[in-house]
Steps between C-alpha positions, in 0.01 A plus 500: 500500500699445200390396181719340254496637152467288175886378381299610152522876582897508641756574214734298382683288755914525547670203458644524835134463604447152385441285808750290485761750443367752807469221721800312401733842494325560881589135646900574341466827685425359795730244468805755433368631847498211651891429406576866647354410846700210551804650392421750771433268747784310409731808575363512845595103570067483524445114331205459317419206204573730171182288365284613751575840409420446128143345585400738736602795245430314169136405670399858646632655122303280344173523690564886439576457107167324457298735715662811280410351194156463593505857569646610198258208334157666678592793572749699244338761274322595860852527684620678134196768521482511926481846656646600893115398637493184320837385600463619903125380521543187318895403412600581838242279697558185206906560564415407821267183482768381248794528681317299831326279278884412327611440828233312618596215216872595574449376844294219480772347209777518766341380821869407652611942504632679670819310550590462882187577638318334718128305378254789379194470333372626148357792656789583739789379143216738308534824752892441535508512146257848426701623721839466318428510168138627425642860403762288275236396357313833412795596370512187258146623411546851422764397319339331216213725556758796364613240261159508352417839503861551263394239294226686432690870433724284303211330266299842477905671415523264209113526346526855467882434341325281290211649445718834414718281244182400334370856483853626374479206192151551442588896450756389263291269270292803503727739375666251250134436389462870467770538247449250328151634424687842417759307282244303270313821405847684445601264290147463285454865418865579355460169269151617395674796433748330290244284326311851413784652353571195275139556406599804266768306283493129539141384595658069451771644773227592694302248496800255567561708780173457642486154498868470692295748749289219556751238548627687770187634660426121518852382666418804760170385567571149563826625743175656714673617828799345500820705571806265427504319188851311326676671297426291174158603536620815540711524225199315268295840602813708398553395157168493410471860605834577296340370211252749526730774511716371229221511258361849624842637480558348094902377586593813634628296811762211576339291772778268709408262772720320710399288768711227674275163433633397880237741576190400328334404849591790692236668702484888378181763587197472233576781228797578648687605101224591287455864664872497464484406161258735424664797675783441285262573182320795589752687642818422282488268185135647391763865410693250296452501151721148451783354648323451825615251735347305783690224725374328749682249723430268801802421684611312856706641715576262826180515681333782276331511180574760298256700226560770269407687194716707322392777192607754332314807359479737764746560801329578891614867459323583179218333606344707822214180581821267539687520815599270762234602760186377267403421181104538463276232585685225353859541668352667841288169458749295490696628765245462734432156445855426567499657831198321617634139381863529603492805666883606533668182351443619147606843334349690185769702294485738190784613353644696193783278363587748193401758359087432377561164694262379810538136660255435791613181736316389738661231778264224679576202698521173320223272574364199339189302544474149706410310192667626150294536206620281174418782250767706328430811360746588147655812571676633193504851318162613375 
């Protein structure tokens, strides 16, 4: 016959499951039917003690609560995982010894029904009482035996939901992880080349340049993996990595920052302005011979934070690797990182304000940590 499987091996149980729940929710049930019979025996003058009613209904719901929880209790992942011989060969004969072993108890708990009949035995109350309710109470069976079969489509539904949520984040980290790897190399090889340039006329330059390499080689190391860091940290990178360009471009360029202090804790992607930053360089203040200018301000607007770096040297039509479709590695970078963390809740603009004038702004949501960090970064002009 059956064998009951180990409660170790079943998933995890509904809350509705819990025993007193199912077999407290079953006695109400039967209790609610209980109330419906005598108000329809009530309509046809038929007297009968309401509380007679709610035992007898209360009593046979409750016997069939417990005996479905054992079911689901022994036998669930094998009801979850039954095929059409399994359930005829052995569901079908069990729905059966249930439901005549639930009236068996039934009967023997209410030795005094049927009502206005004469004296009968157990055997005869027992037969009288197969033969009125025993496919009732099949029905009662099959019902919570298709109760358990959709808890199971319904547990298996949400596994692969979840299991497809965890896949579609785990892609994600990968890809993020994926550019960042791109982004750190970017970023090395055009300040080597800077450093190599200096080389040729200022070898002090160059070596002060190498050691601010370090510094920030060191503050991406110890970032490792992660992909949202505050914006002071952010802005600590920044200005060290303007300082580097200030001295490799000898005061040719007016560096502004701007950065509302409210905003020192604000969440913001990993590297998110240094490729910026360094766009802004190579494609329109390194034509400049002086009066370059650089500005970059953080702003808040309502819900969104608000980033952008405006320069002058070049305009987007003068420049054909400048155009609002991609930028290279650094901007195409950039852009896809965005997408993956806020997907469309942020936008990426780059626009020609004058004549030789670009300003890239990029919009994210405004998000702050759960605990605040104490350290304030000094923004100022470098």
């Amino acid at each position: 016959m059956l064998k009951p499987l180990s409660i170790t091996h079943m998933r995890a149980q509904p809350a509705f499951m819990h025993p007193v729940i199912f077999v407290g929710a079953s006695v109400l049930l039967g209790m609610l039917f209980a109330l419906q019979e005598w108000m329809s025996v009530r309509l046809w003058n038929y007297h009968i003690s309401i509380w007679v009613l709610l035992k007898a209904w209360a009593v046979q719901y409750f016997l069939w609560g417990v005996l479905c929880w054992l079911m689901w209790r022994w036998l669930g992942p094998r009801i979850q995982q039954a095929n059409a011989v399994w359930i005829v060969t052995q569901v079908l004969p069990l729905s059966i010894i249930t439901s005549v072993a639930e009236e068996m108890v039934w009967v023997a708990c209410f030795p005094h029904l049927p009502l206005n009949h004469p004296h009968m035995t157990y055997w005869q109350r027992l037969a009288f009482q197969l033969d009125a309710e025993l496919i009732d109470s099949m029905v009662i069976f099959w019902c919570a035996f298709c109760l358990f079969r959709g808890v199971g489509y319904y547990q298996r539904f949400r596994q692969e939901k979840d299991a497809a949520a965890q896949l579609s984040v785990q892609l994600a980290q990968a890809q993020m992880a994926a550019l960042r790897m791109q982004l750190n190399p970017h970023f090395l090889f055009n300040t080597m080349n800077s450093i190599s340039s200096l080389m040729r006329t200022d070898i002090a330059a160059a070596d002060t340049m190498l050691e601010q390499l370090g510094n920030l080689l060191r503050i991406t190391l110890e970032r490792g993996e992660v992909q949202f860091i505050s914006l002071n940290d952010e802005m600590e990178f920044v200005e060290m990595y303007l300082a580097m360009q200030e001295r490799r471009f000898m005061g040719r360029v007016r560096q502004q920052l701007s950065v509302n202090p409210e905003l020192h804790d604000a969440l913001v992607p990993a590297m998110i302005l240094q490729p910026l930053i360094e766009n802004a360089y190579a494609h329109g203040l390194s034509k400049l011979d002086r009066n370059g200018l650089l500005v970059i301000e953080v702003t808040r607007e309502d819900r969104y934070l608000t980033l952008s770096v405006f320069n002058n040297g070049a305009g987007l039509q003068s420049n054909q690797e400048v155009s609002t479709n991609g930028q290279g590695v650094g901007l195409a970078n950039i852009k896809s990182r965005l997408q993956l963390h806020y997907g469309d809740e942020q936008t990426f603009s780059i626009r020609e304000v004058a004549r030789d004038q670009v300003e890239v702004t990029i919009k994210l949501p405004l998000q702050f940590p759960a605990r605040p960090t104490d350290k304030l970064t000094r923004f100022g002009t470098a």
